[in-house]
C-alpha positions in Angstrom: 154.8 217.0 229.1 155.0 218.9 232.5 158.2 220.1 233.6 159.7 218.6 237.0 159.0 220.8 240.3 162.5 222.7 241.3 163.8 221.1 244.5 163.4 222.9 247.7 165.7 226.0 248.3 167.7 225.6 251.5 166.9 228.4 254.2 170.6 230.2 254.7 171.1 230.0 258.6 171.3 233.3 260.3 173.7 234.2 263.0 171.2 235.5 266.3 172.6 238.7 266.8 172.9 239.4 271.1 172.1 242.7 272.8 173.6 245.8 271.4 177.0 246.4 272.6 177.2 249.9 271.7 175.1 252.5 273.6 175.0 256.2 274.4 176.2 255.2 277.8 179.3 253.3 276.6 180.0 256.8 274.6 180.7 258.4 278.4 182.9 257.7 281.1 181.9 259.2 284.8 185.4 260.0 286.7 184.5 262.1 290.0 182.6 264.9 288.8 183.6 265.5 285.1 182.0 263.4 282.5 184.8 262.3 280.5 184.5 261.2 276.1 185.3 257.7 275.5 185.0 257.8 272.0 186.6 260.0 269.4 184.5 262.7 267.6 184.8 263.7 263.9 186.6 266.5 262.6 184.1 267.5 260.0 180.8 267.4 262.2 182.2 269.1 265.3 181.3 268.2 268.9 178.4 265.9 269.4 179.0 263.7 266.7 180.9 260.7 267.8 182.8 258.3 265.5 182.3 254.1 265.2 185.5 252.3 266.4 186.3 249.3 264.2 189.2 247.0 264.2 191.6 248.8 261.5 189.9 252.2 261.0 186.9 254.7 262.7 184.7 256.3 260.7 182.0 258.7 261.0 178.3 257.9 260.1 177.1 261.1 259.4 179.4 262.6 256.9 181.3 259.0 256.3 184.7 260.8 257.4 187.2 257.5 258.1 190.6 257.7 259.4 192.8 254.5 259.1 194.7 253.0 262.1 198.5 252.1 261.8 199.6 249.2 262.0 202.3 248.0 264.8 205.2 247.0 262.8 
């Protein structure tokens, strides 16, 4: 006897993911004539090397260097 066919797998439904928020230009701020750091930079990696800005912590991508934000009791 042949065995029954497996029913169809259901294709998971993926979440269309929008322009990139994050650039190098979001990483600068322009105020007059001094170019100003908007984002933190890691303490391991030196200057240049900035660090990703999540909700409870920012970490670094390089080295993976993360510092934990307080919470606001």
């Amino acid at each position: 006897m042949a065995a029954a066919p497996a029913p169809a797998a259901k294709k998971k439904e993926v979440a269309k993911k929008g322009p990139k928020s994050v650039t190098k230009k979001s990483a600068y701020k322009i105020n007059g004539n001094k170019i100003e750091r908007t984002k933190p930079m890691c303490p391991k990696c030196g200057p240049g090397i900035f660090m990703a800005t999540h909700k409870d912590r920012v970490s670094c991508g390089k080295c993976g260097y993360t510092e934990f934000k307080k919470e606001k009791a």
